[in-house]
C-alpha positions as CSV (number, residue, x, y, z in Angstrom):
1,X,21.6,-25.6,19.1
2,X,18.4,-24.0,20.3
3,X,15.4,-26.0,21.5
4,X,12.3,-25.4,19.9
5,X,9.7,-24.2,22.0
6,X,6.6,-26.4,23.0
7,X,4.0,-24.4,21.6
8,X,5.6,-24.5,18.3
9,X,6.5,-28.3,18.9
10,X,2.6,-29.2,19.0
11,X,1.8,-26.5,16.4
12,X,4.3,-28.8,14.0
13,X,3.2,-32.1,15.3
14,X,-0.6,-30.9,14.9
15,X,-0.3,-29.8,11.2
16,X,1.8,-33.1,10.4
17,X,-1.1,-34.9,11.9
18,X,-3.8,-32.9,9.9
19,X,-1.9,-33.8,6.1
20,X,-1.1,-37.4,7.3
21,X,-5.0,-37.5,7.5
22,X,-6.6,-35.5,5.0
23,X,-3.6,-37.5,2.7
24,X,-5.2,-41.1,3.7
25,X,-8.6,-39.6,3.7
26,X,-9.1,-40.7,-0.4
27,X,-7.9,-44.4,0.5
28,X,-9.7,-44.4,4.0
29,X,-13.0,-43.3,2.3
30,X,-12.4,-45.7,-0.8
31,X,-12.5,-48.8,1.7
32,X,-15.0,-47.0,3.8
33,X,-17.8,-47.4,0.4
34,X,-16.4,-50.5,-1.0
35,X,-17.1,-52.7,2.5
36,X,-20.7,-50.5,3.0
37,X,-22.4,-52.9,0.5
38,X,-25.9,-51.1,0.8
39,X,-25.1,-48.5,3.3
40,X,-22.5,-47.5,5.6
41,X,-22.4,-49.3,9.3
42,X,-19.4,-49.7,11.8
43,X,-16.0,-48.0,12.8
44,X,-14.9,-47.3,9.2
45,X,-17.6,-44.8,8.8
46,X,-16.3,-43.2,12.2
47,X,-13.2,-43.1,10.9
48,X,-14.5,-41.0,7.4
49,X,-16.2,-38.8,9.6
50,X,-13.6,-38.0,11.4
51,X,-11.3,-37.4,8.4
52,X,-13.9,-35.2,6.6
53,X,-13.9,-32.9,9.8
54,X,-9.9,-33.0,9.6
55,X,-10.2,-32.1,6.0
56,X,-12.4,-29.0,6.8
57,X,-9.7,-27.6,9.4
58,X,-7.1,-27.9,6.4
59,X,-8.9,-27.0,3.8
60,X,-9.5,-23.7,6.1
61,X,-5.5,-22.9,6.3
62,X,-4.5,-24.6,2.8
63,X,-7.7,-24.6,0.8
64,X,-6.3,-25.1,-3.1
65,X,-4.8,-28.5,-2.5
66,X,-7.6,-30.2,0.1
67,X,-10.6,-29.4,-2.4
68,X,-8.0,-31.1,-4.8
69,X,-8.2,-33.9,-2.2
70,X,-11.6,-33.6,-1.9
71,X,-12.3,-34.3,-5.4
72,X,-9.9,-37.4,-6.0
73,X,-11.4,-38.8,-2.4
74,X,-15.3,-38.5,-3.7
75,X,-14.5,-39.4,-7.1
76,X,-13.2,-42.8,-5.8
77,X,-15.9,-43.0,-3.9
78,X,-18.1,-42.5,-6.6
79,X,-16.0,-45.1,-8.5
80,X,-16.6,-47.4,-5.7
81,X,-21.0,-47.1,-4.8
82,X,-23.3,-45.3,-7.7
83,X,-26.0,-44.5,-5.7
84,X,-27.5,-40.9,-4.6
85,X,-25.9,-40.8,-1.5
86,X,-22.3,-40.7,-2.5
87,X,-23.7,-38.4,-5.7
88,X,-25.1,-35.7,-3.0
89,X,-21.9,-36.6,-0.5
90,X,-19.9,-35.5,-3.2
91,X,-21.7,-32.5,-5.1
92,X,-21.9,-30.4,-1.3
93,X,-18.9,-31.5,0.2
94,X,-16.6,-30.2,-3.3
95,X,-19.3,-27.0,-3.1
96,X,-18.3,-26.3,0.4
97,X,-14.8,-26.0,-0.7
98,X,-16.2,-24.2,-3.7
99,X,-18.1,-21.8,-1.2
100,X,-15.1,-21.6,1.0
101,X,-12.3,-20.7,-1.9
102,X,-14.7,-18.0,-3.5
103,X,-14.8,-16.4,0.1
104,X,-11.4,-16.3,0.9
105,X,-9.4,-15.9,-2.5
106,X,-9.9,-13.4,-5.4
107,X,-11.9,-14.1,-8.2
108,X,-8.9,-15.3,-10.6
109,X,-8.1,-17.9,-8.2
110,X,-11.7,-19.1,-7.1
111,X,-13.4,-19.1,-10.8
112,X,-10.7,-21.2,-11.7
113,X,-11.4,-23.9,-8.5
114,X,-15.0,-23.3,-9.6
115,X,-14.6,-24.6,-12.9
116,X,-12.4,-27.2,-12.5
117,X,-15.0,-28.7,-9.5
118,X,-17.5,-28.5,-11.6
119,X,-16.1,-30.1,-14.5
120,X,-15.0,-33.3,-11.9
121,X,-18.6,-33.1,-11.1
122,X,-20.4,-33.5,-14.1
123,X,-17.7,-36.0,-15.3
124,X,-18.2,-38.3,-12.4
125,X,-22.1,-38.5,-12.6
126,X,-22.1,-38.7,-16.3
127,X,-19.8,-41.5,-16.5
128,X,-20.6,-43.3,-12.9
129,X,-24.0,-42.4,-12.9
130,X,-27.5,-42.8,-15.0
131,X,-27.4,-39.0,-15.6
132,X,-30.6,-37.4,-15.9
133,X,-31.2,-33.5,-17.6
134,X,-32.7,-32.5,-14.0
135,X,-29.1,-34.0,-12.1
136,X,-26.7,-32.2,-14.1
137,X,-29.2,-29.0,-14.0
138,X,-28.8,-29.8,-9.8
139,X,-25.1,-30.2,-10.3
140,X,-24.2,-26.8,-12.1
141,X,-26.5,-24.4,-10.6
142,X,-25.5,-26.0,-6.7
143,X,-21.8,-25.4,-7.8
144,X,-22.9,-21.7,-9.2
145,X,-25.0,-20.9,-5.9
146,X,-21.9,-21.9,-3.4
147,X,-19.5,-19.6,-5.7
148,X,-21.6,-17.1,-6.0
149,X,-22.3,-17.1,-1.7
150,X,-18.6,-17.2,-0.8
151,X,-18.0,-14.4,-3.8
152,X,-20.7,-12.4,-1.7
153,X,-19.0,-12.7,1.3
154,X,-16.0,-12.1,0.3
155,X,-17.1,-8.6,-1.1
156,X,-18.8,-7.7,1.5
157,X,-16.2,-8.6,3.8
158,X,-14.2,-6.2,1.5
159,X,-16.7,-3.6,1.7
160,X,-17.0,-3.3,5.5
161,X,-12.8,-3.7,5.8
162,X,-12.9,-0.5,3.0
163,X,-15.5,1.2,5.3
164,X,-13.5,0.8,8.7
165,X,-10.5,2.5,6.9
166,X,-12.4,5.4,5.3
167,X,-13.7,6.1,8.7
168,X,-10.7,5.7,10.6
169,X,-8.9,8.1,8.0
170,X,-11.7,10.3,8.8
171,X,-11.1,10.3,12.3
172,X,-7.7,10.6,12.2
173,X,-8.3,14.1,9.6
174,X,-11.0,14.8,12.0
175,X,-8.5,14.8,15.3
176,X,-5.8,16.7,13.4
177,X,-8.2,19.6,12.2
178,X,-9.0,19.7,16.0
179,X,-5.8,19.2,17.2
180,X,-5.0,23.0,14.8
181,X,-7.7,24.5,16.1
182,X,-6.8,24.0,19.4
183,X,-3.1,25.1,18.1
184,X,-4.5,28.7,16.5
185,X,-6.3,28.9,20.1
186,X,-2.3,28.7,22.0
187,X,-0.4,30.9,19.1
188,X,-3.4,33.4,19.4
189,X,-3.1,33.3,23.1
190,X,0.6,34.1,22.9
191,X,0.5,36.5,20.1
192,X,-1.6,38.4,22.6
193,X,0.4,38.4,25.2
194,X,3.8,39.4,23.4
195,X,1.3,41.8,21.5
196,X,0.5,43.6,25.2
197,X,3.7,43.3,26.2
198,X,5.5,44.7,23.3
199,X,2.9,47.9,23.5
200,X,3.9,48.4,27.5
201,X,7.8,47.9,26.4
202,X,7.1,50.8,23.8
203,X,5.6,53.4,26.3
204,X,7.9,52.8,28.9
205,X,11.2,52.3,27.5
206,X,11.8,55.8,27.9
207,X,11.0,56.5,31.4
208,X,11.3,53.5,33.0
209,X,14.2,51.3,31.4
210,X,13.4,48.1,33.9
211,X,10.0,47.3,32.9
212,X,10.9,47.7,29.5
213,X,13.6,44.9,30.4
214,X,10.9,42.6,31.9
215,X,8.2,42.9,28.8
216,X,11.2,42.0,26.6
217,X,12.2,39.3,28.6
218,X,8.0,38.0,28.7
219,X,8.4,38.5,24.8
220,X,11.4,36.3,24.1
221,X,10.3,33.5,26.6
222,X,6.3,33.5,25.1
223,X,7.8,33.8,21.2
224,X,10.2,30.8,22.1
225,X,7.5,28.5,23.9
226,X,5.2,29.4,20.9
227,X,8.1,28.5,18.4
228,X,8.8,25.1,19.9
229,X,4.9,24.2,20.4
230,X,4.6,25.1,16.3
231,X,7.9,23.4,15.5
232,X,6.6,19.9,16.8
233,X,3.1,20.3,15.3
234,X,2.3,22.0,12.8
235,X,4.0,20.7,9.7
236,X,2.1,17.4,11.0
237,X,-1.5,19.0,11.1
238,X,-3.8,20.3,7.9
239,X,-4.0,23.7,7.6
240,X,-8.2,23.6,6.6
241,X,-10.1,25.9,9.6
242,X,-14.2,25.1,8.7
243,X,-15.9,27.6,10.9
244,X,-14.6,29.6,14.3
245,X,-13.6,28.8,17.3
246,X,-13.4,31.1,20.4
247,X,-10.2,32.5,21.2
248,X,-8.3,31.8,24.8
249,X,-6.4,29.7,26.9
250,X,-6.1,26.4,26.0
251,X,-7.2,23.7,29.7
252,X,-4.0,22.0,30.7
253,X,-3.0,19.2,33.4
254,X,-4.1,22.1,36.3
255,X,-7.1,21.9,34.9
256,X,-7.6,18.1,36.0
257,X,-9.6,18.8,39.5
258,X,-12.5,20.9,37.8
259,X,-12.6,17.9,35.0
260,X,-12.8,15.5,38.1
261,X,-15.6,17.4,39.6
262,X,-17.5,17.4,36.9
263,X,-17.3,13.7,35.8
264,X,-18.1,13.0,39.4
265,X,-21.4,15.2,38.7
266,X,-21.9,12.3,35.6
267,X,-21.9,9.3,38.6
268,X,-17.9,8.4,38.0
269,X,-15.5,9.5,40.9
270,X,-12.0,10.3,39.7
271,X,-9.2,10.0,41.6
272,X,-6.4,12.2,40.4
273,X,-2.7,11.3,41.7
274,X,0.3,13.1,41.0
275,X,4.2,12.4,41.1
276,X,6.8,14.0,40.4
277,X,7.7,17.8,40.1
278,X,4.5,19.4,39.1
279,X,6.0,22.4,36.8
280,X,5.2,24.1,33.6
281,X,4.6,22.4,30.1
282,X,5.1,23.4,26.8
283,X,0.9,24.3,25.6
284,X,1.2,21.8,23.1
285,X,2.3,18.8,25.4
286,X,-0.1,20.4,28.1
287,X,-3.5,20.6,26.0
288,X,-2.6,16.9,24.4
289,X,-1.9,15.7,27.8
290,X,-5.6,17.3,29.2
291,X,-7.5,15.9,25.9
292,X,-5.8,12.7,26.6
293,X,-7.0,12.2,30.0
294,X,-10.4,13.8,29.2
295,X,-11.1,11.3,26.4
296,X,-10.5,8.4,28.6
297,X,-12.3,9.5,31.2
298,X,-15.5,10.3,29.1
299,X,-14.5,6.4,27.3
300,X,-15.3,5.7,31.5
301,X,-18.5,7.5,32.4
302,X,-19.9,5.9,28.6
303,X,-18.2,2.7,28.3
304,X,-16.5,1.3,31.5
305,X,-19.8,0.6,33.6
306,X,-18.0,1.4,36.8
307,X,-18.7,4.0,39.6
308,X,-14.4,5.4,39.6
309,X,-11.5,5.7,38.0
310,X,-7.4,6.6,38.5
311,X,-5.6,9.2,36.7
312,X,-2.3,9.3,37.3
313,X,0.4,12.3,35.9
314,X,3.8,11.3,36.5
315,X,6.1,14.4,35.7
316,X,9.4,12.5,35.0
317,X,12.6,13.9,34.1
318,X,12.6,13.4,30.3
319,X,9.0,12.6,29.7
320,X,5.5,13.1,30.8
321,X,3.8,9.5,32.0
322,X,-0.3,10.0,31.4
323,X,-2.2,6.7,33.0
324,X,-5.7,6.0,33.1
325,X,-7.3,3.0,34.8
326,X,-10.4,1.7,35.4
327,X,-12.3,-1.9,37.1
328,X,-15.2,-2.0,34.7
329,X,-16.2,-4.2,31.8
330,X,-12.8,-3.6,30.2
331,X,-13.2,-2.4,26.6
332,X,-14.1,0.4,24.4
333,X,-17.7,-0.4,23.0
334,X,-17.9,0.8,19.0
335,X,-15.9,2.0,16.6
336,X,-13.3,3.3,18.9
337,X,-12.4,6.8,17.7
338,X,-11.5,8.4,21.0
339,X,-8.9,5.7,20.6
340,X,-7.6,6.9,17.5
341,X,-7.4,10.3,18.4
342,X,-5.1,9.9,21.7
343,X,-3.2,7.9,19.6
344,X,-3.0,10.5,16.5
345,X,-2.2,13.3,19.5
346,X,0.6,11.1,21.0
347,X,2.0,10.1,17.8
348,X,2.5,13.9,17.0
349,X,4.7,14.8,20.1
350,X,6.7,11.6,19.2
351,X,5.4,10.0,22.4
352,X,4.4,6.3,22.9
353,X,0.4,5.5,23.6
354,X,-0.9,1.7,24.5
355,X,-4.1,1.2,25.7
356,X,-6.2,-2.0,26.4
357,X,-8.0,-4.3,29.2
358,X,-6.1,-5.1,32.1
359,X,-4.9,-9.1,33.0
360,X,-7.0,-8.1,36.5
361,X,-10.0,-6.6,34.8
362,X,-11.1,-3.4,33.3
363,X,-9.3,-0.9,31.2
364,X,-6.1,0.9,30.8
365,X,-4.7,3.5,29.2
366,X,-1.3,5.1,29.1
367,X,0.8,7.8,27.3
368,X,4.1,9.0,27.6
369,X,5.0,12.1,25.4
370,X,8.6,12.9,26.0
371,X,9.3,16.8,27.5
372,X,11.9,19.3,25.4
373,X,15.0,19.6,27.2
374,X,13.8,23.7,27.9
375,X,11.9,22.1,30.7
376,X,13.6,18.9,32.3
């Protein structure tokens, strides 16, 4: 039989603890008033302190059955000592479950709580206490002001949770219309070339029979790198192109030294490594690989607070291995989008991406995107 392990040993024994306590609580704070005489003095009222915080931890992780608690422990109390103290005791410490219910459960479940706290309330004062028209007033709109703060946060907890996912959708649309841009710019790159190369074929097949062989040969290899690229991504990426974009060559991982240079112009030296055999990549897995590194570089120069930074490209035999590392303040300030568009570009070659602060400090990030078998 397996042992359980020790974290989730105390996790048990800590919870069992908690409901032995909050389950006493209504006897504990029933003795507690009926020994205060005028006023509360000594350990028992320690021990109700106590008990009320325990209650709050509960009532955070189980809220529906501690405000039940909560009500049967005041109302006792009430039972016990009619005076304004336990009257006010009770009304906020049933309105902060009130509060806390409204804020964390929909509406059908927190009116409900609502009501049935309040009805408890105005119960116990009318039949324990000398109720006055200004008490019960106090007593109903202090119930209506805690639900209607924890409905409040609750919605604008909602709103801001709505927001985040709107604009990380955006993001994500945002990175894929670049990502197709950035596509057209590789299969207009190689339609030109084939394009050339199918118009020197033509005018010397004639008269000279071998360089026809070579621009057919140029043709076949460019159509079938092109093919592959478009295969992997484009059924993935929207077709929308707002606006133009000039045509050429896509940057790639040779590219790296001139990006080096000029984030060492922006105060940040980085320090490129490579392993491997450095050879050629498919455009696709090349430009994603160069965006990659030049996001989390620029994350560096905005973010990081440090003076340098590693890249290191490890050309493996069946995938690509992209890692970026840093000593500064080890996190992404803001929303985080640069994230979410390595992560969108490494999702669409199938690769894996992680990135996050480092157990020694600073930041890391990584990316492998695995390599067709054309170039292993």
């Amino acid at each position: 039989m397996t042992a359980l392990p020790l974290s989730r040993v105390r996790r048990v024994a800590w919870t069992a603890v908690l409901w032995v306590a909050v389950v006493l609580y209504p006897l504990v704070l029933f003795v507690t008033v009926g020994n205060g005489g005028s006023g509360f003095a000594g350990a028992e009222v320690l021990v109700s302190a106590v008990l009320t915080v325990l209650a709050g931890v509960l009532l955070l992780r189980n809220p529906l059955p501690v405000q039940a608690i909560l009500l049967l422990a005041w109302t006792a109390a009430l039972v016990q000592m009619q005076n304004g103290v336990i009257v006010g005791l009770h009304i906020l410490i049933t309105d902060l479950g009130v509060g806390y219910i409204a804020a964390a459960r929909r509406r059908r479940v927190s009116v409900p709580v609502a009501v049935v706290t309040l009805a408890v309330q105005v119960l116990s004062v009318l039949a324990f206490v000398s109720a006055q028209d200004i008490l019960l007033m106090t007593v109903i709109l202090a119930a209506a002001v805690a639900w209607m703060v924890g409905h409040s946060v609750r919605g604008r907890r909602a709103h801001a949770e709505t927001l985040q996912e709107q604009a990380t959708a955006q993001a994500v649309a945002e990175e894929r219309l670049r990502i197709a841009r950035e596509l057209h710019d590789m299969v207009a790159h190689s339609i030109g070339i084939i394009a050339i190369q199918a118009g020197v074929g033509g005018r010397v097949i004639d008269t000279q029979p071998a360089e026809a062989r070579n621009a057919l040969n140029a043709i076949e290899a460019t159509s079938r790198e092109t093919l592959a690229g478009l295969r992997r991504m484009l059924t993935a990426l929207r077709r929308d192109d707002p606006g133009s974009v000039p045509l050429g060559p896509a940057p790639g991982l040779d590219d790296l030294d001139p990006l080096a240079e000029a984030t060492k112009d922006a105060g940040v030296k980085v320090d490129v490594h490579r392993r491997g055999q450095r050879r050629p990549l498919p455009p696709d897995v090349d430009l994603s690989a160069y965006r990659i590194v030049q996001e989390a570089v620029t994350n560096v120069v905005r973010h990081a607070g440090t003076d340098q930074c590693r890249v290191t490209v490890d050309y493996g035999d069946e995938e690509l291995a992209i890692e970026i590392e840093d000593d500064g303040r080890g996190g992404v300030l803001g929303t985080g989008y640069g994230l979410v568009g390595m992560r969108e570009r490494v999702g669409l070659l199938r690769g894996d991406f992680t990135a996050g602060p480092r157990p020694e400090g600073g930041f890391r990030v990584t990316a492998r995107i695995p390599l067709p078998a054309a170039v292993r």
